[in-house]
C-alpha positions in Angstrom: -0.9 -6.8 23.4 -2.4 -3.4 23.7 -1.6 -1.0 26.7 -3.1 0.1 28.9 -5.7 3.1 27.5 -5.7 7.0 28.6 -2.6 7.0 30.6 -1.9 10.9 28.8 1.7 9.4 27.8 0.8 8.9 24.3 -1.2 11.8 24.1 2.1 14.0 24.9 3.9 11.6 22.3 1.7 12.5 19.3 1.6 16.3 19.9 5.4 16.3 19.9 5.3 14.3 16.7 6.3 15.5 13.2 4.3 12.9 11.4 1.0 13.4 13.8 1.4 18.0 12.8 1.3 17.5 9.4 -2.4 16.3 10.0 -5.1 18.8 9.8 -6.1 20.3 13.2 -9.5 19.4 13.2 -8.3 15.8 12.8 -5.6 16.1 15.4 -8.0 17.3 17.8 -10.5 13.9 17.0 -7.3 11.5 17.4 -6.8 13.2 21.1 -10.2 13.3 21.8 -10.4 9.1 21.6 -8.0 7.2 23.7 -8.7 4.5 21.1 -7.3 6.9 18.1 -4.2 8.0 20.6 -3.1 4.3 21.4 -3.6 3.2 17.5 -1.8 6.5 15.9 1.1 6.0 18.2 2.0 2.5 18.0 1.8 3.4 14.1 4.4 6.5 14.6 6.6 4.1 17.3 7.2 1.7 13.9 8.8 4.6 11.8 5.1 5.4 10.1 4.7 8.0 8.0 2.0 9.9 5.7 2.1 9.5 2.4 0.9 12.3 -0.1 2.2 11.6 -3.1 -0.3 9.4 -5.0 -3.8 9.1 -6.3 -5.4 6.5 -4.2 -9.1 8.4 -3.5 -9.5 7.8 0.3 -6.5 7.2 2.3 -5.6 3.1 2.9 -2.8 1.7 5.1 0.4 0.3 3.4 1.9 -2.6 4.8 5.1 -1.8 4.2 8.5 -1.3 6.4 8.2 1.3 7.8 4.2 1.2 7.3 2.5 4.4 5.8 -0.9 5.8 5.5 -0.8 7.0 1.6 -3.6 10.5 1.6 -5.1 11.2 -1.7 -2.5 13.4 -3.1 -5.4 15.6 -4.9 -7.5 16.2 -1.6 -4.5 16.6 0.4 -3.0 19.1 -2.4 -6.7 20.8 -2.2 -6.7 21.0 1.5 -3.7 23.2 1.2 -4.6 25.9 -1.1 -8.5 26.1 -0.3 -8.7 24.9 3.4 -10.8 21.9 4.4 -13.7 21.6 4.8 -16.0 19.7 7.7 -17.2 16.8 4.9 -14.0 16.6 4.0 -12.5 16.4 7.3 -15.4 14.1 8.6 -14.6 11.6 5.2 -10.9 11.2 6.0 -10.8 11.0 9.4 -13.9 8.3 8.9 -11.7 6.0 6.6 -8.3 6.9 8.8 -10.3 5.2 11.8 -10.6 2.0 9.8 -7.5 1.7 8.1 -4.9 2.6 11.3 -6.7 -0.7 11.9 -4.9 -2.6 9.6 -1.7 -1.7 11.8 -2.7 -4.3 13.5 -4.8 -6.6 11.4 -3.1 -7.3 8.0 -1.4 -10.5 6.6 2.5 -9.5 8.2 1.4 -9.7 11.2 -1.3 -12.7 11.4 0.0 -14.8 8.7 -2.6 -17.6 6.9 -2.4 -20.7 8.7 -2.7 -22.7 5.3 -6.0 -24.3 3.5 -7.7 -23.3 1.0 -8.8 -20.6 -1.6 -11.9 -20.5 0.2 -10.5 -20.5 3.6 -7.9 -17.9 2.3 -10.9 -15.8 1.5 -12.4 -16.2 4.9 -9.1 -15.2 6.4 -8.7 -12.2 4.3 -12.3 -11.0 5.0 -11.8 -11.4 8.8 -8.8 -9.2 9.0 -10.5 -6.4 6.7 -13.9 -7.0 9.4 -11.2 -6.4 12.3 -10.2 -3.2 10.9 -13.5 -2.0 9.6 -14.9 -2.8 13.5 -11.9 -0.6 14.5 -13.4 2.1 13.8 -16.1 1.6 16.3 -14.4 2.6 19.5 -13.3 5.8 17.6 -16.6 6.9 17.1 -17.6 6.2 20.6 -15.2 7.9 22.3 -16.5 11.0 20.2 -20.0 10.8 20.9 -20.3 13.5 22.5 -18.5 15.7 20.0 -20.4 18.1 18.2 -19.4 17.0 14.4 -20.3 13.4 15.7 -23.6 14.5 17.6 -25.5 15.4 14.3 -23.6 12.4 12.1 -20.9 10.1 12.6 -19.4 8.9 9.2 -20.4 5.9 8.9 -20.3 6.1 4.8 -16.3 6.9 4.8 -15.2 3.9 6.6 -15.9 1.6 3.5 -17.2 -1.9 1.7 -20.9 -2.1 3.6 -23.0 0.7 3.0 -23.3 3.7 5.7 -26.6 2.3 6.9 -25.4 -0.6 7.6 -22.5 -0.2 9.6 -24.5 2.5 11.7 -26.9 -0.3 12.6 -24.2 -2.3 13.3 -22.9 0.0 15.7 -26.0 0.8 17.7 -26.4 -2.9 18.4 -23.0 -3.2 19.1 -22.9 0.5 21.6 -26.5 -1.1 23.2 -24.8 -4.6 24.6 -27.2 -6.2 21.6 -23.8 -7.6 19.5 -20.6 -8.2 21.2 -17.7 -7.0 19.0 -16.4 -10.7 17.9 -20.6 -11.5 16.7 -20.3 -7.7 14.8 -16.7 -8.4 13.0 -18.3 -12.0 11.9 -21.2 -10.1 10.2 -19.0 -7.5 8.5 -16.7 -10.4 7.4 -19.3 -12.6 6.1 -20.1 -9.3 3.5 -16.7 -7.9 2.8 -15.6 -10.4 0.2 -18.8 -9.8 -1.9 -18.6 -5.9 -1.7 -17.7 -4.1 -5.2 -13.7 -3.8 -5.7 -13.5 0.4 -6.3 -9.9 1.0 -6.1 -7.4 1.5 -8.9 -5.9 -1.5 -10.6 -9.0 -4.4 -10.1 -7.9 -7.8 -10.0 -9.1 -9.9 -13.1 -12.3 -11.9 -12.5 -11.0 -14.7 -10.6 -14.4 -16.3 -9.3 -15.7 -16.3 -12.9 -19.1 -14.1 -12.1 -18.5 -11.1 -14.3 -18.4 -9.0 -11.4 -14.9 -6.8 -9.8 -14.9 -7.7 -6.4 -13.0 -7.9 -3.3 -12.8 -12.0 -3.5 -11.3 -11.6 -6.7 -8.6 -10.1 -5.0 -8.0 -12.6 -2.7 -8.4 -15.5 -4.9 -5.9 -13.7 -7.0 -3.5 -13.0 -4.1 -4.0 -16.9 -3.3 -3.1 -18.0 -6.6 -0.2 -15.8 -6.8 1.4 -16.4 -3.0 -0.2 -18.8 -1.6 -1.2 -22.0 -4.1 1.6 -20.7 -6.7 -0.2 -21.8 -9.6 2.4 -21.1 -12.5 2.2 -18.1 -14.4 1.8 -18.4 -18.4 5.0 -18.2 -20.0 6.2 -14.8 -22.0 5.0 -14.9 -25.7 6.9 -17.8 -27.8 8.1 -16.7 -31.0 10.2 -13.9 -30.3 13.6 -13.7 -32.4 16.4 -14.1 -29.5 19.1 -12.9 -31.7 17.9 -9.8 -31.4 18.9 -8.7 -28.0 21.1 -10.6 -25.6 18.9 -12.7 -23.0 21.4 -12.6 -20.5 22.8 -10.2 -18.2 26.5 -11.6 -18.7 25.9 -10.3 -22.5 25.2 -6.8 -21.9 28.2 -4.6 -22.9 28.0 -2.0 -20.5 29.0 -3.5 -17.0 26.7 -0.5 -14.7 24.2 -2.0 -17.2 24.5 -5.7 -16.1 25.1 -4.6 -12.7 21.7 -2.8 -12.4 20.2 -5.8 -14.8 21.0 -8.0 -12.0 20.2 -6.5 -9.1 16.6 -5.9 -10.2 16.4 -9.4 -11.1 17.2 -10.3 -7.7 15.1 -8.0 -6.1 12.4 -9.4 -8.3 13.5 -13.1 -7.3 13.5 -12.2 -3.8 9.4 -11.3 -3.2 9.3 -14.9 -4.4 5.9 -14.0 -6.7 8.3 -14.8 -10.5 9.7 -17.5 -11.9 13.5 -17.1 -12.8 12.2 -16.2 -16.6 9.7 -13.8 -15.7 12.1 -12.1 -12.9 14.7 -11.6 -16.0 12.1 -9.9 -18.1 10.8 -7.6 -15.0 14.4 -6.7 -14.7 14.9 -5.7 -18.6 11.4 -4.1 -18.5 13.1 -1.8 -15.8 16.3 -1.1 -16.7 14.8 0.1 -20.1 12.1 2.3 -18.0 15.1 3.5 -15.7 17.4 4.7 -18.5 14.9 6.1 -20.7 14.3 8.6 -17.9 17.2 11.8 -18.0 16.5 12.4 -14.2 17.6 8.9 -13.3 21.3 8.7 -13.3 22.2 6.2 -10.7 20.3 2.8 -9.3 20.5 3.6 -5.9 16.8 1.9 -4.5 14.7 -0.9 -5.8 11.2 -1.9 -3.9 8.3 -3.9 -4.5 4.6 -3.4 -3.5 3.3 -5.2 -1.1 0.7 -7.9 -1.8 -2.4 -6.8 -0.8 -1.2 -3.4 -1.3 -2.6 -0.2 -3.8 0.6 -0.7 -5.1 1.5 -4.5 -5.4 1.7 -4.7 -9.3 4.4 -2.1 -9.2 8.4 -1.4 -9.2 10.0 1.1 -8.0 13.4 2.3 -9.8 14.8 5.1 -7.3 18.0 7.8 -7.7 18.8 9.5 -5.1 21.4 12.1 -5.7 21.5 13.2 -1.9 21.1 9.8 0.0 17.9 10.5 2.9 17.4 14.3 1.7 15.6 15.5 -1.2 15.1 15.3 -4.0 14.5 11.9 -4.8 13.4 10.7 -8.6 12.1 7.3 -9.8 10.3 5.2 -12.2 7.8 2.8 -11.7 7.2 -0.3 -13.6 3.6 -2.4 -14.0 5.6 -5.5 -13.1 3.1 -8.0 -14.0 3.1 -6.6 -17.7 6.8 -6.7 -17.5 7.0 -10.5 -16.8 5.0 -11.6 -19.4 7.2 -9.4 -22.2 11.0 -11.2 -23.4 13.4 -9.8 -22.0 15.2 -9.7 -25.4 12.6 -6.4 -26.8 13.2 -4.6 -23.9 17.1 -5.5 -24.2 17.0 -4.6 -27.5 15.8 -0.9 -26.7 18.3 -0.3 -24.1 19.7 3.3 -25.2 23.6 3.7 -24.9 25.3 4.6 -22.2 27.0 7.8 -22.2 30.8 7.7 -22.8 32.0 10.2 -20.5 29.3 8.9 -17.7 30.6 6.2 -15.2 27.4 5.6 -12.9 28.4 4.9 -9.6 26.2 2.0 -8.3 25.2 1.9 -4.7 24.3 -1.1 -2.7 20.6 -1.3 -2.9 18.3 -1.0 0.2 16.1 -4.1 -1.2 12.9 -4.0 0.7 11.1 -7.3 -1.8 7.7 -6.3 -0.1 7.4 -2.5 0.2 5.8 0.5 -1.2 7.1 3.6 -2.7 9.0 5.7 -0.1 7.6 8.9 0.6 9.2 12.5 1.4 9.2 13.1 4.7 6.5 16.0 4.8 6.5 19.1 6.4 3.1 20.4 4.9 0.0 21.6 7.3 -3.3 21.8 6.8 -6.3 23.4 9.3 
């Protein structure tokens, strides 16, 4: 239930937050100037959310992870730095920030799918992305009278309909003409036929030849929800060539790590036993090919839904919570469909005089790639 809005205690709360200074002070002063902004950016820092700047992800989108994070372009925010932003620029991210704090609220954790079909699993999906999009509508109200949102409110930056459209939208909505549940219906009924844009698109689940947004939730509905089996790894792979199991590995840090990423893998529930062995040979061979990585310390998974869902994360972390941290990622569905015995069969040799010390993992099955706490500024 959301609180009670403008009471000045959040305000004070953000101000005196790390997480909320490392935004640029243009965009600080929008969140403060909209009591809408305030409550929604503080209920995100009150989980444990951060800002991620460490990855390429074009405009910045919410990660549903634990503790959530909103992942910044990590070229724009690197640009920011050494050349200063600029108004656009400022206008653009704060724009798509106002929908996608949204999905702090609306995403699948927290109102799971009550069950049916692909179709109504699309419907679903659509109606949480229209609740955030809409989210960004109170925002812009409470700025009206702001002199960057005077001249041109950025309606193009909050995503999937055009610019146009969500403007008219809103001026429907801001005249009494729409009520805001007759508005998110409208924005839902386009959202699953807008063009998919971001990295990684989905294959071409609905069979029209086109990249788009209900690809991705047919896709996620096969994968989670109807559990269509996967097709097997490629037959006709000599298994005498590398051991298949983990209780055949000489090296026992090697079998140790083998099997914890296997279980990791097991535990998001998304692999059968077969492909969750090959994901975990896949990454052990990633993670010792890789100098900096001396010790298993972390294992994640993307979230569904998420930029980074078709990934693993491999993390060492020489210094526990402080930096530096290195990793390796893994394309897991790649992984699951190669045998586990090639990518056995490339492990390199452990080190004689090297006994890695391996650390009970913090297994999160369902979350993204942690980022370093940040201490940049920009404005």
């Amino acid at each position: 239930m959301k609180r009670a809005i403008g009471d000045g205690q959040d305000d004070d709360y953000l101000r005196d937050h790390p997480q909320f200074d490392i935004l640029p002070k243009q965009i600080q002063h929008w969140v403060l100037g909209s009591p809408n902004a305030v409550e929604d950016f503080s209920d995100f820092f009150r989980k444990g959310g951060e800002f991620d700047t460490s990855r390429q992800v074009g405009l910045p989108v919410y990660v549903s992870s634990q503790p959530p994070q909103i992942a910044l372009d990590r070229d724009e925010w690197n640009n920011m730095q050494k050349h200063g932003p600029t108004e656009y620029g400022l206008l653009r991210m704060f724009g798509t920030l106002a929908h996608e704090i949204g999905h702090d609220r609306f995403n699948t954790g927290v109102t799971p799918f009550a069950g049916g079909s692909k179709d109504d699993y699309v419907a679903y999906r659509s109606r949480l992305e229209a609740e955030a999009i809409f989210n960004a509508f109170p925002i812009f109200r409470d700025l009206r009278e702001d002199p960057a949102f005077k001249s041109a409110m950025p309606f193009n930056s909050i995503g999937y309909l055009q610019g146009i459209e969500l403007a008219q939208l809103y001026r429907q909505w801001d005249r009494g003409e729409l009520d805001r549940e007759q508005v998110v219906e409208r924005i839902a009924a386009r959202v699953a036929d807008t063009p998919y844009t971001r990295p990684h698109p989905p294959p071409d689940e609905s069979g029209d030849g086109r990249s788009t947004h209900r690809d991705a939730y047919l896709h996620d509905y096969r994968r989670y929800i109807d559990r269509t089996p996967q097709p097997d790894a490629p037959s006709g792979s000599n298994s005498s060539v590398a051991p298949t199991s983990p209780a055949m590995l000489s090296d026992p840090a090697d079998r140790a790590a083998f099997e914890r990423i296997r279980d990791a893998a097991s535990a998001t529930g998304r692999w059968p036993s077969q492909q969750c062995e090959n994901i975990a040979a896949a990454g052990l061979l990633a993670f010792k090919r890789d100098p900096a990585c001396q010790r298993l310390d972390q294992i994640a998974f993307g979230a569904p839904g998420s930029a980074g869902e078709n990934q693993a994360f491999l993390m060492y972390s020489p210094f526990g919570d402080r930096e530096p941290r290195f990793h390796v990622r893994v394309d897991v569905e790649a992984a699951a469909r190669q045998p586990a015995a090639a990518a056995l069969a490339q492990l390199p040799p452990s080190a004689p005089t090297q006994t890695p010390e391996l650390k009970e993992p913090n297994l999160q099955p369902n979350a993204q790639e942690p980022a370093p706490r940040l201490s940049l500024r920009a404005g």
